[in-house]
N, C-alpha and C positions, 0 to 999 in steps of 0.2 A: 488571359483567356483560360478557359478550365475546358478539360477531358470530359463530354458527356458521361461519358461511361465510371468518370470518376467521383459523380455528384449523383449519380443514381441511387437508389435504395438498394441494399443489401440483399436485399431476396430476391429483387425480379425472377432473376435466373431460376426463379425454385417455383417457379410458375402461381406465386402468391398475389395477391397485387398489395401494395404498399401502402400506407398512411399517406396521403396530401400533407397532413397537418397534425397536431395533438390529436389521439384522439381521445374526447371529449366524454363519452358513456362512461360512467362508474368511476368509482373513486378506490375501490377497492386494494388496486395496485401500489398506490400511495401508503396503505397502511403496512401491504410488505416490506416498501421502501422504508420506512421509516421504522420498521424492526429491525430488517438489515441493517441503515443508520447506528440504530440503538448497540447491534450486537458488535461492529468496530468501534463502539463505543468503548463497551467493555472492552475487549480487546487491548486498547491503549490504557486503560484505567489498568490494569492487568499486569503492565508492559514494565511503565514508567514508575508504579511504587517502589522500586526497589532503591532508585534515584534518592530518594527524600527519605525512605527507610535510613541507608547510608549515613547521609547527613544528620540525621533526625534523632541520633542517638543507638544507633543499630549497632550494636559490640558483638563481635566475635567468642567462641565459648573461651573460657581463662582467661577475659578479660572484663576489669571491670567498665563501671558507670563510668567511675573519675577518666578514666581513660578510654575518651568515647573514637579517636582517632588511631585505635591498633592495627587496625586494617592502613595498608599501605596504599599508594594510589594506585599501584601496581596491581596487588589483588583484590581492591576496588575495580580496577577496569575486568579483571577475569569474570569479578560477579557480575558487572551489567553485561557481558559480551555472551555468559554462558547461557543466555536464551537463546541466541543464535544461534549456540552450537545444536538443540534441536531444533528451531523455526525452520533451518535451510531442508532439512531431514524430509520435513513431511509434505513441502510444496507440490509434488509432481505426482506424490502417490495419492495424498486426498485428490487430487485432480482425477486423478485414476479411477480414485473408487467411489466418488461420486457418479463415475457413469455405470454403477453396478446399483448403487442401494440408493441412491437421490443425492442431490444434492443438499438439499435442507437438514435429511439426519445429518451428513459428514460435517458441516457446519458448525450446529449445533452439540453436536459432541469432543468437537477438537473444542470447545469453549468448556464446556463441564467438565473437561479435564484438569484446562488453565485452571478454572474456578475453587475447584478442588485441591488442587496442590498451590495457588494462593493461599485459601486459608490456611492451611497444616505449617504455611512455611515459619510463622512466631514460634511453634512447637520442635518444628525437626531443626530448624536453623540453630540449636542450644546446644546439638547432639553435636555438631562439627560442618565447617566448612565444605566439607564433600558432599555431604548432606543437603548441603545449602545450593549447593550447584548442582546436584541431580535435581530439584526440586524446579529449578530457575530451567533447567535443559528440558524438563516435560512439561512446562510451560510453553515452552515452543514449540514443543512436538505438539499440541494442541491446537495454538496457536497461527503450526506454520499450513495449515490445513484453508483459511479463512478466507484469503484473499483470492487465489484461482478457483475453489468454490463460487465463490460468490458471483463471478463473472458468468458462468453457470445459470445459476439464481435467477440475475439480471434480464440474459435474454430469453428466459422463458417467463418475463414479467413485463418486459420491455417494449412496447411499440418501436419500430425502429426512427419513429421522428420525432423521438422521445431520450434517443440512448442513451446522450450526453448530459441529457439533466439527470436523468435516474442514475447513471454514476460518480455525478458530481454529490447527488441527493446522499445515495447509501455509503458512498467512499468516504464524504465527507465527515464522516461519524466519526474517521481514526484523530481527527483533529479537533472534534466537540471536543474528545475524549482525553486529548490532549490538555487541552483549553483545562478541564475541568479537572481534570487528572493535576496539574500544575497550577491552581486558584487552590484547591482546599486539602491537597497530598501535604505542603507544611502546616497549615492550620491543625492536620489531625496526628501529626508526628511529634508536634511541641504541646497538643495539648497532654489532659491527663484522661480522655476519654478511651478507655480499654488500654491504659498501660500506655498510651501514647504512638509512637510507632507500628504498634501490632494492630491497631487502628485501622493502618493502609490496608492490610493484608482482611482483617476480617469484614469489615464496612463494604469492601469492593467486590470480596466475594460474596457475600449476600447479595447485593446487589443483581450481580450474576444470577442468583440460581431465580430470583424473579423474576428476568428478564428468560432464563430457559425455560419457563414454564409457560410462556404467555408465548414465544416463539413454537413452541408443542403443540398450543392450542390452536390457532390462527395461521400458523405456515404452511404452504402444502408446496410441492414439485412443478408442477404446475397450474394453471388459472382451471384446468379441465379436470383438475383431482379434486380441488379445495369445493368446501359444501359454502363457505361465506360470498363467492364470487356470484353477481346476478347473472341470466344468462346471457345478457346484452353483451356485458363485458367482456364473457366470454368469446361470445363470437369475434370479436372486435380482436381479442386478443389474437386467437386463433390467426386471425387475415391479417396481422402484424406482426409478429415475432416467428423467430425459425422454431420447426416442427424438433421434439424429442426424442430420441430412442434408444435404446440401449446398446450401447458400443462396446466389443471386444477388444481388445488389448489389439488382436491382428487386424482391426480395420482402421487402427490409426496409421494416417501416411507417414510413418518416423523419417525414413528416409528424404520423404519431400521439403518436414518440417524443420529437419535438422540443418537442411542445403537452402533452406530459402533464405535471400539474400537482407530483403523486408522483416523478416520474421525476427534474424541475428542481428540486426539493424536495431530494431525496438527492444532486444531483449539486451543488449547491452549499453544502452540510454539507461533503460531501467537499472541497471545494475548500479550505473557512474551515478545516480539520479541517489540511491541509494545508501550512498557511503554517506557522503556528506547530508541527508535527511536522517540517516539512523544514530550520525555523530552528535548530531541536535539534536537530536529528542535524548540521548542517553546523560549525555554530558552539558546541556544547555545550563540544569540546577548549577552544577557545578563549577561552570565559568562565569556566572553571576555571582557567587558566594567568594568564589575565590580570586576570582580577576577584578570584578568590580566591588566587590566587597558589601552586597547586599545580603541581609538579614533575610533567613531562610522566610522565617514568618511572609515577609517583604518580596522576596524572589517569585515566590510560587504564585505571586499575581503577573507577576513583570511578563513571568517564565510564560505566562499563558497567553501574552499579547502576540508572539511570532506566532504561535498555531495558530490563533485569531485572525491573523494575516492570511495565513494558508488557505484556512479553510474558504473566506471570504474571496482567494483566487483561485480557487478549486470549483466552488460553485458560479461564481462569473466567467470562468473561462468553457465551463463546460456549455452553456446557456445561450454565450456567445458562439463556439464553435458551431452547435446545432441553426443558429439562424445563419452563420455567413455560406455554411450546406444547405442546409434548404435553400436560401435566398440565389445558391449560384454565384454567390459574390467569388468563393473560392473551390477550390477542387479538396475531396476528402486530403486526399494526399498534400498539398500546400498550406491548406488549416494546421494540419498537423505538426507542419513541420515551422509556421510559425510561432505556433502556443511554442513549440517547441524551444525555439530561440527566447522567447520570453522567460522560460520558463526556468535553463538552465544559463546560456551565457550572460545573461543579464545579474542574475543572484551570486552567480561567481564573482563579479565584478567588484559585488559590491559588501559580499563575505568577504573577500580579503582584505577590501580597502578598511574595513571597520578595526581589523584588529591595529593600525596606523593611528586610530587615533585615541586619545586620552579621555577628552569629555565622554561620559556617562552616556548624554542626553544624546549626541552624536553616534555612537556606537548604538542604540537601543532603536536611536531612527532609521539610521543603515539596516539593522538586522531586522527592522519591521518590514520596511520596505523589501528585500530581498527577499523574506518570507512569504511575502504577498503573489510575489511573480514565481515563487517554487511551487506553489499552489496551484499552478498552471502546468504541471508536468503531469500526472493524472489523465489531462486533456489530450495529450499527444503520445507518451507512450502505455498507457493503461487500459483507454477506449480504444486505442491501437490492436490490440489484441481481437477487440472485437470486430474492427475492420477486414484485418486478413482473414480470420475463419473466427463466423458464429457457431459454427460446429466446433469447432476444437477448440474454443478461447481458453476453456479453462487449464489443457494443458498447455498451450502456450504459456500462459502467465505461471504453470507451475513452472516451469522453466527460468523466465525471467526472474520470479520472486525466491526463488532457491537459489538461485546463483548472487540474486543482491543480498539476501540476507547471509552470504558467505560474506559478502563485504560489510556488511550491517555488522557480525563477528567480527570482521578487524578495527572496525573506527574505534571501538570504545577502549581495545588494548593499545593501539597506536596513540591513542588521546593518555592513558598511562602511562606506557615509556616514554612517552615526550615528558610527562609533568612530574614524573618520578624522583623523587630527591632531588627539585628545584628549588631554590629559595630566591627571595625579594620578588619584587613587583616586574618588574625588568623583563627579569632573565624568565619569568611563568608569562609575559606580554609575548617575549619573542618565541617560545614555545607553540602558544598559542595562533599566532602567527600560521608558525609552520602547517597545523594541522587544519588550519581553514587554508592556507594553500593548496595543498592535499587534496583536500575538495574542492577547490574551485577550480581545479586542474582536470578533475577529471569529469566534471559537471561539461568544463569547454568543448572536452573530446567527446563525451557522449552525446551533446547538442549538434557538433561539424557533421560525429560520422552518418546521424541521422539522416540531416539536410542533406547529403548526398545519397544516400543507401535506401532513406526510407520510403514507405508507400502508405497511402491509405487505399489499395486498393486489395477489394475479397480476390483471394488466388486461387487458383482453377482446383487445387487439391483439397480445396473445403466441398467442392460441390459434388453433392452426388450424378456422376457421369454415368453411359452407358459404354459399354467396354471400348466398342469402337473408338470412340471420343478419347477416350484413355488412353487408348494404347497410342495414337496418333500426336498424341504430347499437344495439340492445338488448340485445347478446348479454355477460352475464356470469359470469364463474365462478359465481359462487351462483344464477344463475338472474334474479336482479334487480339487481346492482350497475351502473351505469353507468361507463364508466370516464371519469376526471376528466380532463377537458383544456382548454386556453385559448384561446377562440374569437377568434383572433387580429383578426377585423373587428370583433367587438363589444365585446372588451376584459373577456368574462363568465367565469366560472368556470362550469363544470356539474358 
């Protein structure tokens, strides 16, 4: 049986009335989506060349060609780990400052940064390894700007009977990006077009700056700023999605959002959801080439078939959520929290069992399938954000995603020290082991604590209240819901 109040539409409360259904006027929205798609595209194109760079013939300065393995595994994990050192930096402030200048510029300019200091890196990377990692750290200060943005973006494009597929639609992009990032990242590092490996760095930034110019042209804040939008749509959009304004630093509820029970619940899912997602994308090349001993040429097809998975449960999970809500079949909050079990203790299961066993074809099934159901996390704590507050989602999720890409930062040194001065098959199998243990341990916890703690329900501190209502701590979307938070003196739940 399901909570009326839990399967209702997001806005009632805001005296809008809701979408029944799709709604069906204009197409326009579709083409935001599909820029946003486009620019997490980039984004992971951006991410992961430095992967295959590595591999690909990438030498450090005083070293030569012949010796293309000077870099140890050690300071190999420093360089893929040192985007995170600024990705985590800039999650909560672009979130911030997107409620000052739009969301579309912060966007868009944390990418022409990446884009920018992609290209340069063939150039300054010669001068010395510090160099190489300030360049890799402002990549993610660019970077780390994209994803709570975007949640932004969403619901001011978003029908709300639409949410789940438009974030399955434009989230989905990190794993095109993925896909294609690891299909043609070894093709252009072994061939000899632009020097070979400098290839990744200059091809992707190009890329970029075409995809900034067409995002300039056609993107606007909202459906009510942009001149491409007809005015049908507009309306439509209007009577569906939460209204925008510009928010001061003091009218966000810090206090509410920090103590909210739901809130901490989804932001440290995200976090566990994170380790072991950012441990695979960094080092996934690297355990094909080196544990199973595929030909780089050869990997970066393989390497593309688990995001392949992702993506494909990323966009059916979100599709799916949206009808078993509509349909009533389940409550916001139980959807969630079953993508949720899919999403995380199912892939744990089946990450750890893979490193058990020997055959190829076995391992590469296990880690497809497990990729397929991690594709489903997205669904449960990402759209989550936008359940508890459409007003705030974007700082929520600067919150979660700065704190995961803290952990995003350790997987790929922790995947280092483990494989550091290992030799034979063996002893780098049981290694290996350990470090999808690691994740799948923490995938477990972050999937329980949810199933217990979490909510799909909007909480009374997103809505605009009248003082009375406020001060009286009573006021909830359904009329009776309290909102859950942790009475930090008394250490109680309510």
């Amino acid at each position: 049986m399901t909570d009326a109040s839990d399967t209702e539409p997001l806005l009632e409360n805001e005296g809008i009335e809701p979408s029944p259904g799709p709604v069906k006027s204009g197409v326009y929205r579709y083409v935001i989506v599909m820029l946003l798609a486009f620019g997490f595209i980039m984004d992971y194109l951006l991410r992961i060349n430095m992967s295959f760079a590595l591999d690909g013939g990438m030498v450090p300065p005083n070293c030569t060609q012949d010796q293309p393995r000077c870099w140890s595994q050690q300071v190999q994990g420093y360089i893929l780990s040192s985007f995170f050192w600024g990705y985590w930096v800039t999650q909560l402030p672009g979130a911030l400052i997107c409620c000052y200048v739009g969301a579309t510029k912060v966007f868009v300019s944390g990418l022409i940064l990446a884009t920018l200091c992609t290209f340069f890196i063939p150039l300054f990377s010669s001068w010395s390894m510090w160099v190489l990692l300030s360049m890799r750290v402002l990549i993610g200060l660019g970077q780390g700007v994209t994803f709570p943005v975007a949640l932004n973006i969403i619901t001011s494009w978003a029908p709300t009977s639409e949410l789940g597929v438009f974030t399955a639609l434009s989230g989905g992009g990190q794993y095109v990006g993925a896909i294609l990032g690891n299909s043609i990242s070894g093709v252009l590092a072994q061939s000899s077009f632009l020097g070979g490996w400098p290839s990744l760095f200059y091809v992707y930034a190009t890329i970029g700056v075409v995809w900034a110019i067409l995002w300039l042209i056609f993107v606007s804040d909202s459906p009510q700023d942009s001149r491409w939008v007809g005015s049908r749509e507009k309306n439509l959009l209007a009577a569906t999605t939460a209204p925008k304004k510009t928010l001061h630093f003091s009218e966000i509820p810090w206090k509410k959002i920090l103590t909210c029970v739901p809130v901490l619940s989804t932001i440290f899912m995200h976090m566990c959801n994170g380790f072991g997602y950012f441990m695979i994308l960094s080092d996934l090349p690297k355990y094909l080439v080196e544990q199973l001993h595929f030909d780089i040429m050869k990997s970066g097809f393989i390497a593309s078939l688990p995001h392949l998975m992702s993506w494909s449960g990323y966009v059916v999970s979100g599709k799916f959520s949206d009808m078993i809500i509509s349909k009533g079949l389940l409550s916001r909050t139980y959807t969630r929290k079953v993508v949720g079990i899919f999403a995380q203790s199912l892939p744990a299961v089946l990450l750890f069992s893979l490193s058990f066993f020997n055959d190829k074809t076995s391992i590469l099934v296990f880690m497809n399938i497990a990729l397929f159901f991690q594709g489903f996390a997205h669904s449960a704590y990402y759209v989550n954000y936008m359940d508890l507050s459409p007003r705030f989602s974007a700082v929520l999720c600067g919150f979660g995603n700065g704190l995961c890409a803290v952990l995003g930062l350790i997987g790929p040194v922790v995947v280092g020290y483990l494989l550091n001065g290992v030799n034979g098959d063996d002893e780098l199998k049981c290694q290996w082991r350990k470090a999808f243990g690691v994740a799948s341990i923490l995938w477990v916890v972050g999937c329980t604590q949810f199933c217990i703690f979490g909510s799909g329900k909007r909480q009374s501190w997103d809505a605009e209240v009248d003082k009375e209502d406020d001060a009286s701590g009573e006021f909830g979307m359904d009329g009776e819901v309290k909102e859950s938070t942790f009475n930090l003196s008394g250490f109680s739940i309510i």
